[in-house]
Each structure stands twice: as C-alpha cells, then as structure tokens.
C-alpha positions in Angstrom: 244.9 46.9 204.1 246.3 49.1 200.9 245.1 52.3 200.4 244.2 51.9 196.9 241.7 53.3 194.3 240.7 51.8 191.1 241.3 54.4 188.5 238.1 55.8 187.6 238.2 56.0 183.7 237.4 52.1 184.1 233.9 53.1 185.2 233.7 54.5 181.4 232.3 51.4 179.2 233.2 53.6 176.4 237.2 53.4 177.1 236.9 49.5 177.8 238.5 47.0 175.1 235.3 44.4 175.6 232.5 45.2 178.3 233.6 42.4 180.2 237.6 41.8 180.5 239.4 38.9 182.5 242.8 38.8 183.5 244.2 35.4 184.6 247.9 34.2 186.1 249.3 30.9 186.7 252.4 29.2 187.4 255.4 30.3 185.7 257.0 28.0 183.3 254.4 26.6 181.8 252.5 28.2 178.7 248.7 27.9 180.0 245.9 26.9 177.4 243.3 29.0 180.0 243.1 32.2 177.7 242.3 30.3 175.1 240.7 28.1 176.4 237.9 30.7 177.8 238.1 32.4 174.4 236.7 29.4 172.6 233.4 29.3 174.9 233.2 32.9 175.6 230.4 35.5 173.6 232.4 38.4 171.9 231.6 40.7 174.8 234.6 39.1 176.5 238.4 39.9 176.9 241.0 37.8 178.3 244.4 39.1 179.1 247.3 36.7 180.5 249.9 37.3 183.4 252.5 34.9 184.5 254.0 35.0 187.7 257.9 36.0 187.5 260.0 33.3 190.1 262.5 32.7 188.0 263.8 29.6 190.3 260.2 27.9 190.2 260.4 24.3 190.5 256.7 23.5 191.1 257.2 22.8 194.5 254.6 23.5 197.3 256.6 25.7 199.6 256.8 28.3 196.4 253.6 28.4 195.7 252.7 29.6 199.7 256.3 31.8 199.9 255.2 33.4 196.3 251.4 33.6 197.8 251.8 37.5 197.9 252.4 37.5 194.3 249.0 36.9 193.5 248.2 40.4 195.5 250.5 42.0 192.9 248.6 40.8 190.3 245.3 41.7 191.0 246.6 45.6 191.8 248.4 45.6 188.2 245.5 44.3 186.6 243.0 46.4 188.2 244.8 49.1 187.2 244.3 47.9 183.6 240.3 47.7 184.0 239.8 43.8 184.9 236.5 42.9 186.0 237.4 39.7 187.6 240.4 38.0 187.9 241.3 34.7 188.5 244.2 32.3 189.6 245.3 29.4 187.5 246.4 26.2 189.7 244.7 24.3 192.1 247.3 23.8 194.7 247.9 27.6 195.5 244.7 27.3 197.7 246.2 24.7 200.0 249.6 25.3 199.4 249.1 28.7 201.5 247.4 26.7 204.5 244.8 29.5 204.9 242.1 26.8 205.3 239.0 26.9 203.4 237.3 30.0 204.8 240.5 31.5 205.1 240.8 31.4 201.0 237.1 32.4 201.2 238.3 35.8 203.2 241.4 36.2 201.5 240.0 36.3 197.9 236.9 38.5 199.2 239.3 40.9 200.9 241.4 41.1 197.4 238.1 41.5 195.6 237.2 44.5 198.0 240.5 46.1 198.4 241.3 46.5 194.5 237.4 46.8 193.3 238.1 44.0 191.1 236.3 40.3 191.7 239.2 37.7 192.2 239.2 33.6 192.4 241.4 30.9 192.7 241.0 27.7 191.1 241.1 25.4 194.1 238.1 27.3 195.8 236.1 27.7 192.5 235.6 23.6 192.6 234.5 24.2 196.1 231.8 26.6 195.3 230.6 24.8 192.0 230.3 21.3 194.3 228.4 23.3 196.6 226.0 24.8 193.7 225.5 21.9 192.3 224.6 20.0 195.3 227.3 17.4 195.4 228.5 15.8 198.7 230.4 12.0 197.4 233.0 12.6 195.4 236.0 10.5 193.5 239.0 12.5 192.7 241.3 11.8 188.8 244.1 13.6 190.4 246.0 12.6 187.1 249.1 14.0 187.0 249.8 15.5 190.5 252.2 14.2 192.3 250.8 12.7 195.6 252.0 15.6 198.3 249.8 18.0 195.3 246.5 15.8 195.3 246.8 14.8 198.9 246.7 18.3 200.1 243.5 18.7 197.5 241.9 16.1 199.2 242.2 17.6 202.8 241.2 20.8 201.3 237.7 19.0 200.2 236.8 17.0 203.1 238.1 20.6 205.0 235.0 21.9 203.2 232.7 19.1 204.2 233.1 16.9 200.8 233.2 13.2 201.3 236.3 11.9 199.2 235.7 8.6 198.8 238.6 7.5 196.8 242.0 9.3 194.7 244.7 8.9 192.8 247.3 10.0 190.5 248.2 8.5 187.0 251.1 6.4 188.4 248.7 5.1 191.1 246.6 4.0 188.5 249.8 2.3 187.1 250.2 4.0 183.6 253.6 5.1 184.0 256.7 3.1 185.7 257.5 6.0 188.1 256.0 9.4 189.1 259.3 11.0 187.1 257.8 9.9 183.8 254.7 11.5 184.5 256.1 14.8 185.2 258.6 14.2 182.3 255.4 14.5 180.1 255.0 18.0 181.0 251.1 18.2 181.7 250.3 16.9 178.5 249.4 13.2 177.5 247.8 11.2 174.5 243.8 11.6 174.5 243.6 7.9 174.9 244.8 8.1 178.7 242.1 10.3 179.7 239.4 7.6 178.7 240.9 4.4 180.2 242.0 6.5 184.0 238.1 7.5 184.1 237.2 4.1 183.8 239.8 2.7 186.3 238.6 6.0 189.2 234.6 4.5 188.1 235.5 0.9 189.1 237.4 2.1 192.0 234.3 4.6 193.1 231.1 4.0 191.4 228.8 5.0 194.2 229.4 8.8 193.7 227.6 11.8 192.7 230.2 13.2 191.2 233.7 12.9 189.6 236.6 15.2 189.9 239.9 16.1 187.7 242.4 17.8 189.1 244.7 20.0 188.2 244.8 21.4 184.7 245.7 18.7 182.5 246.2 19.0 178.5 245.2 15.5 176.5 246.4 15.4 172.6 244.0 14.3 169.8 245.6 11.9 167.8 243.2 12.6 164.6 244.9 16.8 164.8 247.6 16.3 167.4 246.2 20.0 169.4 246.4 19.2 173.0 242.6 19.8 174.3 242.1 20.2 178.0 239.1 18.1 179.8 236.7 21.2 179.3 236.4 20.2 175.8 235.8 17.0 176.4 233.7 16.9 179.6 230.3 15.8 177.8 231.8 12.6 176.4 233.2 11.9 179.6 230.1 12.4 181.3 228.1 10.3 178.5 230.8 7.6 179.4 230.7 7.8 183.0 226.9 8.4 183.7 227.5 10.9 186.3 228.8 14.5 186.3 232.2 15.4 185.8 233.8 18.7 187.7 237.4 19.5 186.9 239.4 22.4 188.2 239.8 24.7 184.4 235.5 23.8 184.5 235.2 25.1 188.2 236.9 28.0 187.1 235.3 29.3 184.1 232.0 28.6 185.5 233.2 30.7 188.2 234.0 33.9 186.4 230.9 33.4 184.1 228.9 33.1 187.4 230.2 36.3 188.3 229.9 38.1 185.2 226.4 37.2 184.8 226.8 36.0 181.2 226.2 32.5 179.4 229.4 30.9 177.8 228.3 30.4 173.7 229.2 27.0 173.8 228.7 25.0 176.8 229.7 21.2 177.0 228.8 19.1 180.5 226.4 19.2 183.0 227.8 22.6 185.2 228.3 25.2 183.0 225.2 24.8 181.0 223.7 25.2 184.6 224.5 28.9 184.5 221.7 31.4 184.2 222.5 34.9 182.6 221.2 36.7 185.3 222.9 35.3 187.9 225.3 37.7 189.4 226.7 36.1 192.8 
C-alpha cells in the first residue's frame, strides 16, 4: 500500500472552492455530459471537476479498460491532492472488465478510499449498491448501446451479486439498427424517440420485474432543442410509462456520491434519488 498523506490544508473549509467538491474520470475519447450532468441537480455547495484518462490508443475495448485499471489509482492520488471529497469512475464496464469480482471491486474501491483519504466509486458497483438499497432482486437490463461482450459481462457482474436478470439486450438485439457497427457509428448518442419505443420492447420482453435497468451512459437528443439529455433527466417519464422503477448506471452514480456526501440533490426526478435522506452519511 502507498505511503501517502492527504495534504492537510484540505482539512481547512476556508481554502475549499465549494464545501463539497467531486472529481470524476471516464473513458478517453468521449466528451462526458457527467459534470454537467451533476451540476444541474446539485445545491451550490457542490464542485465538480473533470479528468480524462490519457490512452491515447483507446479503442473501447475490454482488455484496455482492465490493462489501464491502474490508471484509476492515478487519478484518485492527483485529485486528492487537489482536495476531492469523493471521487468517482465514469463507465460501467471498468468493474467487470478488471475481473476483480464483486467484493473484489467492493475491497478495491474501499482500499483506494482509505489509502488517499478520499471516498472513491465506480459506476458498475454503484448500481449494485442502489439495487441493494432499494430492495430490488428481478431485474430486466436496456443494455442499449453496448455491444454484447460489454452488457454480457454486466449481467454476470449482477447475478455475481445475487440479482436475478431475467432478460437483456442491446439496441441491435432489439432490432433498431441493421448491424451492431451502426450503433457504435452513432457515437453514444441517439434521437429521444429510441429511448421510449426500446423501454417498451425490454417491458413486453420482462414485465414481471421490480425493476428496470439502463446501462451504460447513453445520451438521447430532444428533437423540440436538439441538446442530447442523458436518461437521468428523463427517468420520471420513463417510470410514469413503465409503472416500475427505473435504475440506470449515471442514476446509480450520482445517487452514490450524494449518499456519501450526505446532501439532497435540488432537483430530483425518479423513484431512487428522491429516496435520499440528507443525513445519511454511509
């Protein structure tokens, strides 16, 4: 384990930008709506800073998400250095990608925490703990626009932590596109409308569940604006649509670090973040 010490001007509130600052990283080579994203939600009290990973040969592929896994260590050490008080990991395949196993990312992410003095969490284990919190054991996975070695490894990862995944599948699966190459041609980010009809296909395919799940962190664009709007914005009419709750990976997430912080998020659409109580520091 590093020798390392937080600097201790950070235990100051009066040299800290905002009383409670997030750092983030995700994959490189893609420009990631999660800063924003938290921004909009968040009470003024909270900072967000980005970081992207620097693998300048990154080809979204599995095996560089579990050779760069020690990149995610850097991170954390740079950013507690800057005064983070939690910091998280954008991308829900890193967690299985490293195959650590479920409590292995448990340890992992608690030894980081310890180790830099800084809370960490990865997306892939956040939806884990949320499904716990909230009590949900059935599950139907939207793996949308993974590709199927992505969401299969998500599903292992689930029933790994004792989910029953009763059904899954991508966006090509669901047949909206002729081949999985023209779903990744769309580079994460699809017309608003697509969103709708694939939750209606996964509720025919599944409707016995407590619960359904997104994966990944997919952008969908409103065609009354044209701004791309990720599912956390639109969770409640999905959930009014779908009668049951829906979980995705960016929701897992920010619920996570909110969780943590102890605060309330000012604006909060669904069923699991309004679940948060502002006391609750776990």
């Amino acid at each position: 384990m590093p020798d390392y010490t937080k600097p201790t001007k950070w235990q100051n509130p009066a040299v800290k930008l905002f009383p409670y600052q997030v750092r983030l990283t995700c994959p490189p080579h893609d420009f990631d709506a999660a800063p924003s994203d938290l921004l909009r939600i968040a009470p003024e009290s909270l900072g967000v800073h980005g970081w992207m990973l620097h693998v300048p040969d990154y080809a979204h592929r599995l095996e560089q998400r579990k050779k760069n896994f020690g990149m995610l260590e850097d991170f954390l050490e740079c950013m507690a250095n800057n005064g983070a008080n939690v910091c998280r990991q954008v991308g829900s395949n890193w967690v299985h990608a490293s195959e650590l196993g479920v409590e292995g990312i448990r340890e992992h992410c608690e030894r980081l925490s310890d180790t830099y003095q800084t809370l960490f969490h990865m997306a892939g284990y956040a939806m884990v703990e949320a499904l716990r919190d909230q009590n949900i054991e059935k599950v139907a996975l939207n793996a949308c626009y993974h590709r199927s070695s992505w969401y299969e490894g998500t599903v292992g990862f689930l029933r790994k932590a004792g989910f029953d995944v009763v059904w899954a599948g991508h966006f090509f699966d669901q047949g909206w596109f002729p081949s999985q190459q023209a779903v990744d041609d769309c580079i994460w980010c699809f017309d608003e409308e697509l969103l709708w009809k694939s939750f209606d296909f996964v509720a025919e395919q599944a409707p016995k569940v407590d619960a359904y799940l997104l994966n990944g962190m997919s952008n969908y664009r409103c065609a009354s604006d044209g701004l791309a709007w990720r599912p956390l914005h639109l969770v409640a009419a999905l959930e009014a649509r779908l009668g049951k709750p829906v979980i995705g990976h960016d929701i897992a997430l920010y619920w996570r670090i909110f969780k943590t912080l102890g605060i309330r998020p000012e604006r909060a659409e669904g069923q699991l973040l309004p679940s948060l109580e502002a006391a609750d520091h776990a």
